[in-house]
KEVO-147490 format. One record per residue: residue in one letter; x, y, z of N, C-alpha, C, CB in turn. Coordinates in steps of 0.2 Angstrom, whole numbers, plus 5000, padded with zeros to 4 digits. Each point is the difference from the previous one (the first is absolute). Glycine has a CB too. Example, Ala and Ser with C-alpha at 12.3 -4.5 7.8 and 13.67 -1.06 7.14 Angstrom:
<pamis>
a506649725039499650065000500450065000499149945006/s500750114990500450065001499650055003500649974990/
</pamis>
This chain:
<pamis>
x491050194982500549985004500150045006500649954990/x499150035016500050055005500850015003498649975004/x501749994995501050025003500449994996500149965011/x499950094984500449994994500750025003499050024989/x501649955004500549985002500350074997499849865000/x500850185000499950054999500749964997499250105009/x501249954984500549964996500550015006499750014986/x500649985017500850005003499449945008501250194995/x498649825007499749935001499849944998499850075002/x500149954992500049924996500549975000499450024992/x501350025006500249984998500749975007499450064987/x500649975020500049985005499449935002500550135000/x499149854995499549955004500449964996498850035004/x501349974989500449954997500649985004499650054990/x500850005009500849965004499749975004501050094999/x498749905008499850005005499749924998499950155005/x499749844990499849944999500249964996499450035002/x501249994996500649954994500649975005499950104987/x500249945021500249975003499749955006500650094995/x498749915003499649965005500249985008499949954989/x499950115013500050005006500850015004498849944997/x501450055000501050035004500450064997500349875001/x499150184997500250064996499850055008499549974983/x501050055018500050065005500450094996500349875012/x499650164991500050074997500650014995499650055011/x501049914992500750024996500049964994500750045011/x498849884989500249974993499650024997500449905002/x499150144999499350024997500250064996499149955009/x501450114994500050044997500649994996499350055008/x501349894993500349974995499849984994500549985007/x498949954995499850004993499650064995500049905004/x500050134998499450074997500650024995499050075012/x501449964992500850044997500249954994500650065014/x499449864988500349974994499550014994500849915007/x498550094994499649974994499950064998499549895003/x500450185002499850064997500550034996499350035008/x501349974995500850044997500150065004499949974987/x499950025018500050075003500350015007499150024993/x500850025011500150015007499450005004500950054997/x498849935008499449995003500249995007499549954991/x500150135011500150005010499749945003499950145001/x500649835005499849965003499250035003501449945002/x498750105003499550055001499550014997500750055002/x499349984989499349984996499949925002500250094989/x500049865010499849935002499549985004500949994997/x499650025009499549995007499450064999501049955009/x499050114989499450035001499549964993500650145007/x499749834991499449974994499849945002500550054991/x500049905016499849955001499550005006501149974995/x499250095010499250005003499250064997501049975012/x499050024984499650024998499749964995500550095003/x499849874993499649914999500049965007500549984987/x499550035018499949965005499650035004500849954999/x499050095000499150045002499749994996500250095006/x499849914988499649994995500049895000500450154994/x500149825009499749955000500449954993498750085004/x501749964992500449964996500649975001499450064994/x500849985013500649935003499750005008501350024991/x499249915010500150015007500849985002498749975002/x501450055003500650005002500249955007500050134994/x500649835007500249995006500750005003499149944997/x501150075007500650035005500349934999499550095009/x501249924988500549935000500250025005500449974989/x500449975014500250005004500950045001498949895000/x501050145004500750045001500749984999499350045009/x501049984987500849974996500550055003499649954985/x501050025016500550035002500350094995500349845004/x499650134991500250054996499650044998500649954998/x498850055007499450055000499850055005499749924995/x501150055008500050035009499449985003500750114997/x499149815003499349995004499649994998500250065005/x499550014990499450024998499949964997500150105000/x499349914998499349934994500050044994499049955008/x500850024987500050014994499149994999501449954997/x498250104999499350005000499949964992499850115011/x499949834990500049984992499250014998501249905002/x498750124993499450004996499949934995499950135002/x499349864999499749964995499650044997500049905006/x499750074986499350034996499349965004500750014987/x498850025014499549975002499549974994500350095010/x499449894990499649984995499650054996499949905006/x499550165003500250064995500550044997499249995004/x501449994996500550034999500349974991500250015016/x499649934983500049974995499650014996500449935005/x498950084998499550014994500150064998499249935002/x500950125001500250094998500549994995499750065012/x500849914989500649994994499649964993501250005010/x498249964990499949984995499550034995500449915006/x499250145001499550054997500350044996499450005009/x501350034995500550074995500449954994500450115013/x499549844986500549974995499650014994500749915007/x498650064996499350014994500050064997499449945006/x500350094999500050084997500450044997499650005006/x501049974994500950024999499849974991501149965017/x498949984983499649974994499650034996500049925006/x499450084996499750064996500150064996499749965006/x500850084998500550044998500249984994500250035010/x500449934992500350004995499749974994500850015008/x498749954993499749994994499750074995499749885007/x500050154997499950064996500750034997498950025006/x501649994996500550044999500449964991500250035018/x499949894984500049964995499749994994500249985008/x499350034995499150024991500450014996498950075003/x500949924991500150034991499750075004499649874988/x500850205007499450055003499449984994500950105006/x498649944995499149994995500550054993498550025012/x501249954984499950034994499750095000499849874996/
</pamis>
């Protein structure tokens, strides 16, 4: 797997694809905080979001400027398809795992 997904990446591609394309920095790093239980820098986010977008597992586009944004745009990410198959590669593998973990131990 030449652009493997590093774990706080994955799990930034997930949020990012469970919101299908209208996930921008601040719902992305909302949903992480609700499903993880934790606190999550907006900061780590975007550095994890462009770094799957050099790598190819999202892409992103510029919304349009809201009053209560003072102007500004909102940058929303999609999963790319490679971006999709890398989450089904680590789910596999993730699988494997735990199948061994699951085993009867050997006699």
């Amino acid at each position: 797997m030449p652009d493997r997904l590093g774990g706080f990446e994955e799990l930034v591609l997930l949020a990012a694809a469970g919101l299908k394309g209208e996930g921008y920095g601040v719902t992305i790093q909302e949903q992480l905080e609700a499903r993880m239980g934790q606190a999550v820098s907006v900061g780590a986010v975007y550095a994890a979001l462009d770094r799957l977008q050099r790598k190819g597992f999202v892409r992103s586009r510029v919304g349009g400027a809201t009053k209560e944004r003072g102007g500004r745009r909102r940058r929303f990410f999609e999963a790319t398809a490679p971006g999709l198959r890398a989450l089904r590669d680590m789910r596999t593998i993730r699988a494997r795992f735990w199948q061994a973990v699951e085993a009867p131990a050997a006699p």
